[in-house]
N, CA, C and O of each residue as an XYZ file, in Angstrom:
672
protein
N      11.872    -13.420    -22.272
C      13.256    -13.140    -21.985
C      13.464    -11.625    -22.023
O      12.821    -10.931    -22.811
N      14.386    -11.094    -21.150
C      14.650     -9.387    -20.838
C      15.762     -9.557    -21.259
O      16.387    -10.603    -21.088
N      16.217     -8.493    -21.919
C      17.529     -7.721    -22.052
C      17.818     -6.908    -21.265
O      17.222     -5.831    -21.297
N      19.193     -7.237    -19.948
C      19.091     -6.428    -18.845
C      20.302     -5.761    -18.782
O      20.438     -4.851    -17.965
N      21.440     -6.165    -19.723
C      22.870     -5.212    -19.549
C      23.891     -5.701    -20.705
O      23.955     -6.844    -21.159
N      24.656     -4.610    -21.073
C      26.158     -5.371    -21.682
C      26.924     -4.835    -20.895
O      26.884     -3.670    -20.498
N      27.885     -5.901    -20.545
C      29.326     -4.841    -20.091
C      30.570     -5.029    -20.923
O      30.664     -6.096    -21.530
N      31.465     -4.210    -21.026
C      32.930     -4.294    -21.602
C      33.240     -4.366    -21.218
O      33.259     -3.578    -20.273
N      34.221     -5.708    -21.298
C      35.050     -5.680    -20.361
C      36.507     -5.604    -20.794
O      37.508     -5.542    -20.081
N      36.404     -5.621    -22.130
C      37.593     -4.791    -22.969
C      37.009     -3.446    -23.819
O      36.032     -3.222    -24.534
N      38.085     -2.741    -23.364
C      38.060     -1.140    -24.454
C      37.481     -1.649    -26.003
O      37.958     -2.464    -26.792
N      36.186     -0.763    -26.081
C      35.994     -0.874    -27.524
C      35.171      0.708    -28.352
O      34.161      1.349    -28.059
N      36.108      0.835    -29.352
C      35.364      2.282    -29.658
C      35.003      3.431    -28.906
O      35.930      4.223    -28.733
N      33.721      3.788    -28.329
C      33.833      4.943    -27.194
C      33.880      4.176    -26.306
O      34.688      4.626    -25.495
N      33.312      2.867    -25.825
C      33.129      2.125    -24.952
C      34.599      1.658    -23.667
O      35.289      0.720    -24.065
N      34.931      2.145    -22.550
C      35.913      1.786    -21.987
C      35.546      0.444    -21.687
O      34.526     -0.165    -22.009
N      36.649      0.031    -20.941
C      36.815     -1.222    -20.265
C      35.842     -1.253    -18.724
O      36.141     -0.731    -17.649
N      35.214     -1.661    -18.903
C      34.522     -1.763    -17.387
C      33.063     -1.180    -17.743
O      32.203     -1.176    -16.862
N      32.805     -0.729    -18.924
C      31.501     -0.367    -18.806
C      30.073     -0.997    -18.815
O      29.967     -2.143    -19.251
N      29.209     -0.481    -18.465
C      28.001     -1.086    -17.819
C      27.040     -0.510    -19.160
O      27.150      0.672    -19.486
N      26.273     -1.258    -19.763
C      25.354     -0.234    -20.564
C      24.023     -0.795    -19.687
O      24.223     -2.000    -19.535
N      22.898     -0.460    -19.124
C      21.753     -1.034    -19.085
C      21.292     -0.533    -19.771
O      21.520      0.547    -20.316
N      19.908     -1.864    -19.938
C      19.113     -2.014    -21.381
C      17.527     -2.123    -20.659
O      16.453     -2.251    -21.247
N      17.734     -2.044    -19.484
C      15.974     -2.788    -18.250
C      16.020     -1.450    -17.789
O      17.072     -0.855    -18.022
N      15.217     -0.898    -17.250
C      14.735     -0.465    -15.647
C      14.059     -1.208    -14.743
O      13.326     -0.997    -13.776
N      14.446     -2.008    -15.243
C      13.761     -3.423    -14.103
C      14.775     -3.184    -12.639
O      14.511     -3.229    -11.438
N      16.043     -2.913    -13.418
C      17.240     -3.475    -11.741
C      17.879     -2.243    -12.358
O      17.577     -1.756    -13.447
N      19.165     -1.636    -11.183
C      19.622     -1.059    -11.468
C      21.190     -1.896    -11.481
O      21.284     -2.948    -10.848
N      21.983     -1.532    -11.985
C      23.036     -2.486    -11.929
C      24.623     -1.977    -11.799
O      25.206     -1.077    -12.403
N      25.119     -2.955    -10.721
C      26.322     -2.476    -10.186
C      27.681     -3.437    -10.034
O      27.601     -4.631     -9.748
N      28.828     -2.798    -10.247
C      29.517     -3.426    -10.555
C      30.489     -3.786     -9.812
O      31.334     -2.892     -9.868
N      31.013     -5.078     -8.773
C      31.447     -5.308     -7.602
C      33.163     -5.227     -8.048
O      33.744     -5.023     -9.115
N      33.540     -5.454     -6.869
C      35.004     -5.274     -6.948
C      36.119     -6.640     -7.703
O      37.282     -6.607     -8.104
N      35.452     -7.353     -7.659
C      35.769     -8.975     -8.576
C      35.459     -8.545    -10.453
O      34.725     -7.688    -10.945
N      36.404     -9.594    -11.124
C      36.057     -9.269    -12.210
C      34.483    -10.237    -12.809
O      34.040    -11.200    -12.183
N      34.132     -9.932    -13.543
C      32.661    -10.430    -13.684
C      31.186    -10.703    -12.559
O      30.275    -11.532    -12.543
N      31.703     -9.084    -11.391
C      30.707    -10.060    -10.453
C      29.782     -8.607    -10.332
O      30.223     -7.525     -9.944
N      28.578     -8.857    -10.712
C      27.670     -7.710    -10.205
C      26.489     -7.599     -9.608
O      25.668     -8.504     -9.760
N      26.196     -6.503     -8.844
C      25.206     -6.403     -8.313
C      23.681     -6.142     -8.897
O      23.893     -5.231     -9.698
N      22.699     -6.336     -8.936
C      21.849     -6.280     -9.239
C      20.742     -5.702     -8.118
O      20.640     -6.325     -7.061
N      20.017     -4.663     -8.315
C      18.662     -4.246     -7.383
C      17.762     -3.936     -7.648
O      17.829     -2.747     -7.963
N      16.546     -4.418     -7.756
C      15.319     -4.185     -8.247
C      14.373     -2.641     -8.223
O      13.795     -2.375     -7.168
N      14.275     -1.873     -9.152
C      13.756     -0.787     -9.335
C      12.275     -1.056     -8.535
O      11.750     -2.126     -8.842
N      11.696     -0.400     -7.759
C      10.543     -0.570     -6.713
C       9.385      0.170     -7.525
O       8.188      0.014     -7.286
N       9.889      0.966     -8.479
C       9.096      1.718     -9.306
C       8.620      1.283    -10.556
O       7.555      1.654    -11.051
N       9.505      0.405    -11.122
C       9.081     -0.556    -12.780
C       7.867     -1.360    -12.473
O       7.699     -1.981    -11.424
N       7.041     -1.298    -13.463
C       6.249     -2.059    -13.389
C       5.826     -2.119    -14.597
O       5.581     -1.336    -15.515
N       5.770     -4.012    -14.247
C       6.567     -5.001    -15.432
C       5.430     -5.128    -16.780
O       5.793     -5.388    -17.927
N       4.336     -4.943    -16.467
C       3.030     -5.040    -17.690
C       2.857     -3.783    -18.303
O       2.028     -3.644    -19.203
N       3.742     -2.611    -17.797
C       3.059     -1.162    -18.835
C       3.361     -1.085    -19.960
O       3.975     -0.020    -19.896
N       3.427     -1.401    -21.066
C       3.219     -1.783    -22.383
C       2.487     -3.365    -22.459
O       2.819     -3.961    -23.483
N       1.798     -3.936    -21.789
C       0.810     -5.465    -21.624
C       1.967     -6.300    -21.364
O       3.151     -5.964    -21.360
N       1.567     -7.185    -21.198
C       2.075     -8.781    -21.050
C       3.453     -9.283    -22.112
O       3.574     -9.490    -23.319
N       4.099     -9.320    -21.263
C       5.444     -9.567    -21.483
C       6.172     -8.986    -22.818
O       6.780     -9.517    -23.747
N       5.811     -7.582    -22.464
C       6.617     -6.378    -23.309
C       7.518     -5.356    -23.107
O       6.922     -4.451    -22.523
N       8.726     -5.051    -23.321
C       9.412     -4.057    -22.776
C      10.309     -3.463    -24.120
O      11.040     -4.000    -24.953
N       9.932     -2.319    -23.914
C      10.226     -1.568    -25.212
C      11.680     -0.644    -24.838
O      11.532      0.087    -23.858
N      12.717     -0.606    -25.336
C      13.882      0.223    -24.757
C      14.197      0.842    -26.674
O      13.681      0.416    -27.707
N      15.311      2.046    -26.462
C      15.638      2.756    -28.090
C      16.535      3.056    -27.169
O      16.486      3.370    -25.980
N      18.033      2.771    -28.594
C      19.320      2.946    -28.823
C      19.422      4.305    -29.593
O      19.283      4.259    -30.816
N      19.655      5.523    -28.982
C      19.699      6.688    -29.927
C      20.750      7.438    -29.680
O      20.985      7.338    -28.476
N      21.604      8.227    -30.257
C      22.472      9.231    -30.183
C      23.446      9.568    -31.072
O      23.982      8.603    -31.617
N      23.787     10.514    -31.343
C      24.797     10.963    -32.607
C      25.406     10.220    -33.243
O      25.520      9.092    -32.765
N      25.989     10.468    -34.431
C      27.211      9.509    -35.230
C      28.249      9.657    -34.327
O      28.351     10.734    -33.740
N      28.838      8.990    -34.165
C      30.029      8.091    -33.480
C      29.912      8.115    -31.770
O      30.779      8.421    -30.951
N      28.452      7.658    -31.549
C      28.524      7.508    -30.176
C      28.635      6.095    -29.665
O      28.538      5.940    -28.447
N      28.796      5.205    -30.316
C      28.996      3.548    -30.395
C      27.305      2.822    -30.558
O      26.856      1.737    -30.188
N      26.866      3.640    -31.067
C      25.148      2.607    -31.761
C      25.313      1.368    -32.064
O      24.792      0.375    -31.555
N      26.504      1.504    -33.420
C      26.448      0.144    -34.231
C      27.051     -0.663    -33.101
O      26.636     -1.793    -32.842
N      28.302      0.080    -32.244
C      28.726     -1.018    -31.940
C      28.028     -2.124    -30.576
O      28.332     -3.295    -30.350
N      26.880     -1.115    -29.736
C      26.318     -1.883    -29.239
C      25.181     -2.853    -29.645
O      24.663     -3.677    -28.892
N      24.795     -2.586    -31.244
C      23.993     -3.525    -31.627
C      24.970     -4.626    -32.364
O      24.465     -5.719    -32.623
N      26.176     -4.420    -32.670
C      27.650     -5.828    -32.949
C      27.262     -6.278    -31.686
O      26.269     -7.002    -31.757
N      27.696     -6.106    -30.533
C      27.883     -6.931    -29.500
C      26.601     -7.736    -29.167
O      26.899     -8.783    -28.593
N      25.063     -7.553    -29.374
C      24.225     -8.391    -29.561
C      24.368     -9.051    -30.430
O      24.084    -10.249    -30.433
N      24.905     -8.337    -31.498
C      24.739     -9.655    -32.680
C      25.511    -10.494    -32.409
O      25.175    -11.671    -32.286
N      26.826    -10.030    -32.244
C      27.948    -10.969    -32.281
C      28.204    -11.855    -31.368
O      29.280    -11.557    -30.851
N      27.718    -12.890    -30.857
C      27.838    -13.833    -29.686
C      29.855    -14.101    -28.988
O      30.297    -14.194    -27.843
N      30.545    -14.135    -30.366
C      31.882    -14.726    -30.344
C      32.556    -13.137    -30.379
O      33.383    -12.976    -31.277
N      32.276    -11.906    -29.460
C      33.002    -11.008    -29.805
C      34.456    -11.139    -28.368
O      34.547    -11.737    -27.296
N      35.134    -10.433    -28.972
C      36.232    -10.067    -27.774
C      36.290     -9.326    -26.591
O      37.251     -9.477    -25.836
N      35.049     -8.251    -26.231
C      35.069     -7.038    -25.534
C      34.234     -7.200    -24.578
O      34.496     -6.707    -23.482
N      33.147     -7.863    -24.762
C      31.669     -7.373    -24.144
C      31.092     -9.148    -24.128
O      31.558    -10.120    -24.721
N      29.569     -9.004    -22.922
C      28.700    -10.064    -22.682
C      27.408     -9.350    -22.444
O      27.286     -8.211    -21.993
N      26.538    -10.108    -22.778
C      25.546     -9.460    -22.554
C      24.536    -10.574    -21.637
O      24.488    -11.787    -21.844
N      23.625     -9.693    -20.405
C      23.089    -10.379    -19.802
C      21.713    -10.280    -19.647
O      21.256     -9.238    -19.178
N      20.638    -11.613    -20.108
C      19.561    -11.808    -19.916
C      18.477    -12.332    -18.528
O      18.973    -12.921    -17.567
N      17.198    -12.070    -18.585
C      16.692    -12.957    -17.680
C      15.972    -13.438    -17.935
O      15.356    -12.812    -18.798
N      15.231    -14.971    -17.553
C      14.497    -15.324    -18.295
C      13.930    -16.040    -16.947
O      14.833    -16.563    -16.294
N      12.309    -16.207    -16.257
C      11.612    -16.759    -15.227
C      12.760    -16.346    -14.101
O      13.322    -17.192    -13.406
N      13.028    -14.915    -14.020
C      13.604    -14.450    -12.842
C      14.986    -15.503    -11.951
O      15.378    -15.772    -10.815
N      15.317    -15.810    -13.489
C      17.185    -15.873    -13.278
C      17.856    -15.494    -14.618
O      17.421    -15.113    -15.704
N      19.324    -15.795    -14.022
C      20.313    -14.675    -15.388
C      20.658    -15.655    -16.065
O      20.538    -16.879    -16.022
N      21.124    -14.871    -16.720
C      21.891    -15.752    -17.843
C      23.097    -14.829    -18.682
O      22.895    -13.636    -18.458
N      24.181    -15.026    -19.499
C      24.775    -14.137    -20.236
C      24.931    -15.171    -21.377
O      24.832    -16.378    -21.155
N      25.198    -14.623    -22.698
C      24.906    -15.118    -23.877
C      26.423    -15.664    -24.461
O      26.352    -16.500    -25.361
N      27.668    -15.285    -24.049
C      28.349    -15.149    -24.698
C      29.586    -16.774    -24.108
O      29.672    -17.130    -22.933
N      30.248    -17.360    -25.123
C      31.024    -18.490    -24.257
C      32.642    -17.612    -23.719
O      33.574    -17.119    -24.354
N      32.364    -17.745    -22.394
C      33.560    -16.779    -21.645
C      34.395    -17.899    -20.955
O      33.742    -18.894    -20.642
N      35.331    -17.908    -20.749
C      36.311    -18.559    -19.725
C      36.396    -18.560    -18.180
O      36.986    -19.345    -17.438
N      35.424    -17.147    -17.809
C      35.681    -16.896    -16.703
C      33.935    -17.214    -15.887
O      32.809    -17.445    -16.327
N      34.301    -17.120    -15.074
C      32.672    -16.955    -13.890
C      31.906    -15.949    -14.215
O      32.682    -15.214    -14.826
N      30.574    -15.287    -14.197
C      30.122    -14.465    -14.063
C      28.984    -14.246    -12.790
O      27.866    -14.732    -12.958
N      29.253    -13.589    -11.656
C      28.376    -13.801    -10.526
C      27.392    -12.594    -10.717
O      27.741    -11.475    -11.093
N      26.138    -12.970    -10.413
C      25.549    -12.016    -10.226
C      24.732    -11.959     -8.789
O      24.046    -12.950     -8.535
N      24.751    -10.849     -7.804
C      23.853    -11.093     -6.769
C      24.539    -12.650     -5.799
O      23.620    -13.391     -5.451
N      25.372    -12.940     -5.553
C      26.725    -13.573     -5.043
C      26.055    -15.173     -5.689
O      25.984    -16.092     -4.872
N      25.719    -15.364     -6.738
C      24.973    -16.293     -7.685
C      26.218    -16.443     -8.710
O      26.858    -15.420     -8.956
N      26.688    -17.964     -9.471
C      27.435    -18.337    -10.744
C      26.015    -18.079    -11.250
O      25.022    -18.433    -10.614
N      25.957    -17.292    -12.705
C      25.266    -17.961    -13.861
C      25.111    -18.271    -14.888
O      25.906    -17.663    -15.605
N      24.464    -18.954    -15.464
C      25.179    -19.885    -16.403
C      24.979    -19.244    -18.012
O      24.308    -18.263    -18.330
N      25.512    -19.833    -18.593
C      25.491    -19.741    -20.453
C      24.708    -20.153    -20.695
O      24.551    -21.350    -20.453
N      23.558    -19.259    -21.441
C      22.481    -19.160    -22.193
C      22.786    -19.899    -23.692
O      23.162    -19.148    -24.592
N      22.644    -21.279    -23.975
C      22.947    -21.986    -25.193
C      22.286    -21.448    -26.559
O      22.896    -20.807    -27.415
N      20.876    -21.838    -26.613
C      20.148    -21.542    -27.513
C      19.274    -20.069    -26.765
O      18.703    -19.821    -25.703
N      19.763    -18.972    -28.728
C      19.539    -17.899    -28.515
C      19.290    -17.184    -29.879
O      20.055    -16.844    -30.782
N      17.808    -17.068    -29.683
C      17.706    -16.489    -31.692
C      17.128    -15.093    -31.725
O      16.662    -14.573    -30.710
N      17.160    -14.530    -32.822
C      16.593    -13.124    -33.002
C      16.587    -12.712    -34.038
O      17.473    -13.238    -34.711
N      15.693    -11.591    -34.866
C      15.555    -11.378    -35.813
C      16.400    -10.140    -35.852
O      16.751     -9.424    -34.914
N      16.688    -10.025    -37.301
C      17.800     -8.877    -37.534
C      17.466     -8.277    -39.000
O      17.713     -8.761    -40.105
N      16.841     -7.096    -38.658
C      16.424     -6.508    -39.938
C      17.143     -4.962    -39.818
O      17.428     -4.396    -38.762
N      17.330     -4.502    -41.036
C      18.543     -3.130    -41.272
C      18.122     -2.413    -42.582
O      18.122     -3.189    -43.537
N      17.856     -1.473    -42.805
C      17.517     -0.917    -44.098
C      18.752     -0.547    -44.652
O      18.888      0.129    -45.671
N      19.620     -0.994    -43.976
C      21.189     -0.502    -44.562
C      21.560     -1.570    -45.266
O      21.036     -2.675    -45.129
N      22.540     -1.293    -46.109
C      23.192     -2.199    -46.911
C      24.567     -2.301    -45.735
O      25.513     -1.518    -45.835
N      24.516     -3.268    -44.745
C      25.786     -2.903    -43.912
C      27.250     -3.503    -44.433
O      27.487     -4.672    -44.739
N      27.775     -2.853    -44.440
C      28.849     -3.563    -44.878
C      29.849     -4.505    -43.922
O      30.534     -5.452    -44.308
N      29.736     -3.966    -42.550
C      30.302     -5.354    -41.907
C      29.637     -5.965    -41.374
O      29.846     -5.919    -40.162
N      28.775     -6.651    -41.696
C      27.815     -7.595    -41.511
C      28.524     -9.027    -41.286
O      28.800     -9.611    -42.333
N      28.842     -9.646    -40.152
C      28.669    -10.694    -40.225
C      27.886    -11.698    -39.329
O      27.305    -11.448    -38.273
N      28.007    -13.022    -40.053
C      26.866    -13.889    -39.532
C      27.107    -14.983    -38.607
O      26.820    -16.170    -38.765
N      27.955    -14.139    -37.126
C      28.749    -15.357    -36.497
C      27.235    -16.103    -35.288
O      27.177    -16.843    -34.306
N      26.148    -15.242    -36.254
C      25.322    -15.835    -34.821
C      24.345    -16.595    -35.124
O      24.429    -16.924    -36.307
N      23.182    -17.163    -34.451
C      22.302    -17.441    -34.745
C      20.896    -16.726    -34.767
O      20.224    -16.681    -33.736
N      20.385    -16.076    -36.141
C      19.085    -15.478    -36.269
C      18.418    -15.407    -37.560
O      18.731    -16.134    -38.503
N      17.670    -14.693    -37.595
C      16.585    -14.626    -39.030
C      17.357    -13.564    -39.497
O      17.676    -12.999    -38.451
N      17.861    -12.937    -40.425
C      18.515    -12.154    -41.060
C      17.482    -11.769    -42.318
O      17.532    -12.275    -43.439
N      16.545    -10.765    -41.872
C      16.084    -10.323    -42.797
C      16.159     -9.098    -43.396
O      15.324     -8.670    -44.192
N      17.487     -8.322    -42.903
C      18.749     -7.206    -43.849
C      17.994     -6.963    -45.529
O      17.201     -7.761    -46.030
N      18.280     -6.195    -45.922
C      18.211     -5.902    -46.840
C      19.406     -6.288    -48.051
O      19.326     -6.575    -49.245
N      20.523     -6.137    -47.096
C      21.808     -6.812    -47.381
C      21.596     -8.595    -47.824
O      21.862     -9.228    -48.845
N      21.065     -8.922    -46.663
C      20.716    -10.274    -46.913
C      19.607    -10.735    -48.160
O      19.698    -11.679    -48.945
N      18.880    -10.033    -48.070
C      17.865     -9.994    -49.078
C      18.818    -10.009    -50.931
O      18.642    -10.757    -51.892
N      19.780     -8.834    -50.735
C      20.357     -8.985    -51.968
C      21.031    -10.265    -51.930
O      21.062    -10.832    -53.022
N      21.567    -10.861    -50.982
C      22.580    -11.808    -51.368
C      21.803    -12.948    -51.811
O      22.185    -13.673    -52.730
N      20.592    -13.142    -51.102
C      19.677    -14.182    -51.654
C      19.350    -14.345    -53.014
O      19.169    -15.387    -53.644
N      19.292    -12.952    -53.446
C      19.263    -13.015    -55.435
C      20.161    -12.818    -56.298
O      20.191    -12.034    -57.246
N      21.040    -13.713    -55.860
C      23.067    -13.330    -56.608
C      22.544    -13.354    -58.138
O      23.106    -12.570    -58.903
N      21.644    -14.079    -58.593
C      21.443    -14.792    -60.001
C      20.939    -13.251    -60.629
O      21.317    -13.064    -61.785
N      20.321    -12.391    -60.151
C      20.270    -11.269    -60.296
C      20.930     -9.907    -60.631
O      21.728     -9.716    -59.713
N      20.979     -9.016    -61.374
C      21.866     -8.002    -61.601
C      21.760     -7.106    -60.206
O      20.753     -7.160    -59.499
N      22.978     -6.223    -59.865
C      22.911     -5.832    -58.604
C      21.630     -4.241    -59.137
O      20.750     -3.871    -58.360
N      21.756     -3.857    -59.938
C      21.069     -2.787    -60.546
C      19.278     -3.357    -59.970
O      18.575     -2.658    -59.240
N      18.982     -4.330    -60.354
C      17.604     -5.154    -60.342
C      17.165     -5.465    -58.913
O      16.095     -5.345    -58.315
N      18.557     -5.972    -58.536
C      18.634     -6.045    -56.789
C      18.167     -4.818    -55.627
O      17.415     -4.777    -54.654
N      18.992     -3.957    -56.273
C      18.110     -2.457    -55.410
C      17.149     -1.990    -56.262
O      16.858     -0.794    -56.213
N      16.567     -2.773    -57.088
C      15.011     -1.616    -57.653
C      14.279     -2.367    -56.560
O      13.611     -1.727    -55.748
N      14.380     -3.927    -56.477
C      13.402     -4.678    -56.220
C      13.335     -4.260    -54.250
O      12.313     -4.320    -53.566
N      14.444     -3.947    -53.856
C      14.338     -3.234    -52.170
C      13.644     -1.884    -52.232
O      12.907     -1.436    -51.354
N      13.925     -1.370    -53.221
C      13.461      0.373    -53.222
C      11.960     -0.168    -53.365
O      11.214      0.161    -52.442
N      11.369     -1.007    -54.459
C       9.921     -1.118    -54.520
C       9.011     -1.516    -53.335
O       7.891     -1.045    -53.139
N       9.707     -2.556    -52.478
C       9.659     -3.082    -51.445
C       9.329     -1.527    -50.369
O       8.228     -1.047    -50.099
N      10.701     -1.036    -49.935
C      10.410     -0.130    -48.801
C       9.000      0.512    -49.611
O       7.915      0.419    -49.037
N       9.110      1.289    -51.238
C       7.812      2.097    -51.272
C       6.686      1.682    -50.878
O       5.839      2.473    -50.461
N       6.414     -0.048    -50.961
C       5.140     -0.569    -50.917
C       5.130     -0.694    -49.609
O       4.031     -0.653    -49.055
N       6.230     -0.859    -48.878
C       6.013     -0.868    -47.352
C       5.545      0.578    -46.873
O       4.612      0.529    -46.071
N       6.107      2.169    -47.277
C       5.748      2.736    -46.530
C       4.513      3.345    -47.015
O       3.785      3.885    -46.182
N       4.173      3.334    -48.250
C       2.876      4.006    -48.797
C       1.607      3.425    -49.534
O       0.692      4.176    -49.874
């Protein structure tokens, strides 16, 4: 499965209304004059095995308050208000999110992607974390909540020992 776009389609944070983020260089992607209907065109230059067999590596980077977190909320968050995000999977689409409206792509309906899992790991203690979706939540956050029976003091030695043994 590819991760090939989010769009907003409500104002959120820096994010206007109408925006396109791509996440592929697989297609380039465009946005038709209908609401939810876009174009899609295949980059002639991607080529799909350069990192091996069914790998594609993309990074979310840029200053504090350029909307990071909030484009990794809108993956997480399946039930958000603003944004959809669209996959492909054996070279058709899909978008993840339950919408009311059509979404065409390439003069194509396509459909809602049901079952959809992913792992979610954060060295942050995040504080708005929530769990409206379906995945492995292996947070650090999550990690504490798993040992409530625990003092919170005991709780971050036992992550701090963790990252040390992880990085050294």
């Amino acid at each position: 499965m590819r991760l090939l776009f989010i769009y907003f389609y409500e104002t959120k944070g820096t994010f206007k209304e109408g925006t396109i983020i791509s996440l592929s260089k697989k297609y380039t992607v465009s946005k038709l004059d209908k609401d939810f209907e876009f174009k899609l065109k295949k980059n002639n230059l991607f080529q799909d095995d350069f990192y091996g067999s069914n790998i594609d590596i993309g990074a979310v980077i840029g200053e504090n308050g350029t909307g990071k977190s909030i484009l990794i909320n809108s993956l997480r968050d399946k039930k958000n208000n603003y944004s959809f995000v669209i996959y492909e999977e054996s070279k058709r689409f899909f978008y993840s999110e339950e919408l009311d409206k059509k979404v065409i792509i390439n003069n194509e309906e396509i459909q809602h992607l049901l079952n959809i899992s992913y792992i979610y790991y954060s060295p942050i203690i995040d504080m708005f974390f929530n769990n409206n979706s379906k995945e492995y939540n292996i947070s650090d956050k999550q990690l504490l909540l798993k040992n409530d029976n625990i003092s919170l003091s005991n709780r971050l030695a036992i992550i701090e020992n963790n990252d040390i043994n992880y990085y050294f």
